[in-house]
C-alpha atoms as one frame of an Amber mdcrd trajectory, in Angstrom:
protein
  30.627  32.840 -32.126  27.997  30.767 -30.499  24.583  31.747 -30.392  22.295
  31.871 -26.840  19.952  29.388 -29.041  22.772  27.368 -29.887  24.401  27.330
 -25.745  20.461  26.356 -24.888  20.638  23.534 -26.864  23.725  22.023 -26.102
  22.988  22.849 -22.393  20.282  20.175 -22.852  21.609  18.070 -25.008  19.102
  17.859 -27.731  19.240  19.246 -31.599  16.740  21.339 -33.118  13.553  20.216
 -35.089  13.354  22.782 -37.796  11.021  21.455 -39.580   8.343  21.672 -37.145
   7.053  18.765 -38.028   4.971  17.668 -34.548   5.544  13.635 -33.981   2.610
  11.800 -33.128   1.814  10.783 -29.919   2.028   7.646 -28.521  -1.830   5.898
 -28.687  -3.684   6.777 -25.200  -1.352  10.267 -25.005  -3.112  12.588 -28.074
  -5.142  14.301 -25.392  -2.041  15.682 -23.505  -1.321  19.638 -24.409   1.987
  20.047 -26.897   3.271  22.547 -27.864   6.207  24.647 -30.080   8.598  25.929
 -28.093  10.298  28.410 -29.962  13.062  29.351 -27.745  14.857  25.280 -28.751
  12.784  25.044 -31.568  11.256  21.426 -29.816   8.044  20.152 -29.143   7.127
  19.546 -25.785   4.072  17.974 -23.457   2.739  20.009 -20.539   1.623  18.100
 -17.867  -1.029  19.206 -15.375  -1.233  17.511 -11.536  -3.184  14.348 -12.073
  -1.339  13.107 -15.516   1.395  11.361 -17.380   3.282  11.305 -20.157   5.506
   8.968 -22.201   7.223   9.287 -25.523   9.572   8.098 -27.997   9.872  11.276
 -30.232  12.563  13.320 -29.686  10.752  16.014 -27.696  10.347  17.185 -23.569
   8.153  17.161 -21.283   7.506  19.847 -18.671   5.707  21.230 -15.621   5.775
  23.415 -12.450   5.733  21.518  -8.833   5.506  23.148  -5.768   4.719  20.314
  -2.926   3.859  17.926  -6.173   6.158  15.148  -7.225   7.388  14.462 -10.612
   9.358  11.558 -11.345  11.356  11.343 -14.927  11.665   7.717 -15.836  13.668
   6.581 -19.099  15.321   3.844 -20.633  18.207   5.172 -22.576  18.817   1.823
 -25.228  15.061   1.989 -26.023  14.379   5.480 -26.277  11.474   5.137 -24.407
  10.869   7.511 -21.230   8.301  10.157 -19.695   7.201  12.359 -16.455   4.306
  12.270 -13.785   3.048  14.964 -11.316   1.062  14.041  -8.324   0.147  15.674
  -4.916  -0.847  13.250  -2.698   1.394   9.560  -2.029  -2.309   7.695  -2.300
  -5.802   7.420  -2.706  -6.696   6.957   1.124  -4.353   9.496   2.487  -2.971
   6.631   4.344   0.667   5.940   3.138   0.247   2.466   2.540   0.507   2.734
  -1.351   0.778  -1.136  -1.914  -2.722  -1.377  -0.886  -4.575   0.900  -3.116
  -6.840   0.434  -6.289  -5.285   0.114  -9.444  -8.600   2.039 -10.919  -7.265
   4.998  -8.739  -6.829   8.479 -10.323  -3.028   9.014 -11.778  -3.198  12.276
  -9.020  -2.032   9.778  -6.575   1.758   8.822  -6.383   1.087   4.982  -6.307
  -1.141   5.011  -9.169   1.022   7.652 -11.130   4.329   5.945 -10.984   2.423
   2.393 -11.358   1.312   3.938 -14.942   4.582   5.945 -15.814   6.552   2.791
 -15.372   3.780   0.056 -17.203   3.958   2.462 -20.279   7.339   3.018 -20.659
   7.699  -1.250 -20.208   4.759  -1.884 -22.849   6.490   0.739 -25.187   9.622
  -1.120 -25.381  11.754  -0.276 -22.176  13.241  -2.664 -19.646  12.655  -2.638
 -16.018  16.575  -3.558 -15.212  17.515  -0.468 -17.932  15.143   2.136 -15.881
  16.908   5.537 -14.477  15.441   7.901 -12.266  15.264  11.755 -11.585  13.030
  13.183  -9.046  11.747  16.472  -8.291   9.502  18.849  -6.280   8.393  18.387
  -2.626   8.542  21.756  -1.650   7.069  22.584   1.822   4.685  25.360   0.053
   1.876  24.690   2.341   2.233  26.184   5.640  -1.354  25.734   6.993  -1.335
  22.275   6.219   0.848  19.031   7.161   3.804  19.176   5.165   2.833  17.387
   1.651   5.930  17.737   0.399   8.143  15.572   2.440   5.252  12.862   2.343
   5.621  12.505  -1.454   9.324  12.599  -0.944   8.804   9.788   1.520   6.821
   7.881  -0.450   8.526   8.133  -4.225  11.933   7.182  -2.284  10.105   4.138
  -0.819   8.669   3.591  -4.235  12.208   3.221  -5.952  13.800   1.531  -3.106
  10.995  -1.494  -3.106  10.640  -1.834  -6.586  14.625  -1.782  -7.128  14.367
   1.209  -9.705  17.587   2.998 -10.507  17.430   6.359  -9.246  20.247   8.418
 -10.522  19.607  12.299  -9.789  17.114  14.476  -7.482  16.140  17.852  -6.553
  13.406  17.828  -3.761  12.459  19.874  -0.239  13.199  23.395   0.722  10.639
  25.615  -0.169  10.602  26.583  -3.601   8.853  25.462  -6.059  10.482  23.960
  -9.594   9.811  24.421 -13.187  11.016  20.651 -14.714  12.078  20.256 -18.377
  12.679  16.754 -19.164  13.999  15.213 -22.183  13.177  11.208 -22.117  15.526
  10.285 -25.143  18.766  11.367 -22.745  17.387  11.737 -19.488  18.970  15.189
 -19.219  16.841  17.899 -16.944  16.730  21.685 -17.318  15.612  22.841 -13.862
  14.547  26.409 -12.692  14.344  27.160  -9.360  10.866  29.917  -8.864  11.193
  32.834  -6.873   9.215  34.673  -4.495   6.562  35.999  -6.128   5.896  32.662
  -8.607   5.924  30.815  -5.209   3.167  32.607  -3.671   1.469  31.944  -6.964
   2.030  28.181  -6.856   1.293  27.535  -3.538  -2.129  29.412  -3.794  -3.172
  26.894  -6.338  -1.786  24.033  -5.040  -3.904  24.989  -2.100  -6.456  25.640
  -3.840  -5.722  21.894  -5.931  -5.561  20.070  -2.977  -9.263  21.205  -1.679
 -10.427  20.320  -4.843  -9.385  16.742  -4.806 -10.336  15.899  -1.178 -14.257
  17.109  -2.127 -13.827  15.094  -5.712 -11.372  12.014  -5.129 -12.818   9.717
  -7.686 -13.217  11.816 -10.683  -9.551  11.924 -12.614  -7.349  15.281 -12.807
  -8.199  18.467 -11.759  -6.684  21.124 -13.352  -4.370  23.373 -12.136  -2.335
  25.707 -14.282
């Protein structure tokens, strides 16, 4: 009889790491929080808005969006991949992403999927090999112009301009998303929030967002 442990893991697609032996982080990544997830018996990165991560261990990556963006990049053949999450499509609030500084904070989408796809390309993947999953976007801000679809807008124009490979999405409505990604597959484990974590994740992301307009030059802010 199969195990709920056992249905987990084949539901993502991974094997287990018994050992518990934690791999090492790629150089310019140690400072990102992992952790042992019991529950698949993995190691996994957290990633707050603001930051990045990319890997070659076998391990995931995960994080809660509400109006934020993640994008999960990954080349299969290398075994190279890794997530964002940002709030806001660029540095000047203006949409025009081509034009902004490459010295930018990886909060904004330009700069964050500039650095997400230079890593995984210095750490052995291929540009032509790339696939693409998207997430988040949820309209969780109802005071404010709607963030959510903007970073839509802007990661789809992202992909379409610089020919990436997008094969999967789950963005809009008004949820937010917990995202567990895998890089060595590319394989997702998405959880739709309800009602009372939504009211939660909006309030910060609020709260985020207020943050970053009175400290725009200073790196991540945390959130969770």
């Amino acid at each position: 009889m199969t195990s709920a442990l056992e249905r987990l893991r084949k539901a993502v697609g991974e094997s287990a790491n018994p050992d518990k032996k934690k791999p090492s982080a790629i150089l310019g990544f140690e400072k990102i929080s992992r952790y042992w997830d019991k529950h698949i018996e993995y190691y996994g990165a957290k990633i707050l808005p603001g930051e990045y991560y990319v890997t070659k261990n076998d391990e995931f990556i995960i994080t809660v969006l509400g109006s934020c963006i993640s994008a999960c990049i990954w080349d299969e053949v290398a075994g190279v991949g890794g997530m964002n999450h940002f709030m806001l499509p660029d540095g000047d609030d203006s949409g025009a992403w081509r034009s902004s500084s490459n010295s930018a904070p990886a909060r904004y989408g330009n700069i964050a999927m500039e650095r997400l796809v230079n890593d995984i390309l210095k750490n052995g993947g291929k540009k032509e090999r790339l696939k693409v999953k998207i997430f988040g976007g949820g309209q969780m801000l109802k005071m404010m112009t709607d963030i959510g679809q903007r970073n839509i807008l802007f990661v789809e124009d992202y992909i379409r301009t610089e020919g990436l490979n997008k094969v999967g999405e789950d963005v809009g409505n008004v949820y937010p998303r917990k995202v567990m990604f895998f890089p060595k597959s590319g394989r997702v484990r998405l959880k739709r929030l309800q009602s009372v974590e939504s009211g939660s994740v909006a309030r910060r992301e609020s709260d985020y967002l207020k943050r970053v307009k009175k400290e725009p030059d200073t790196g991540s802010v945390e959130l969770f």
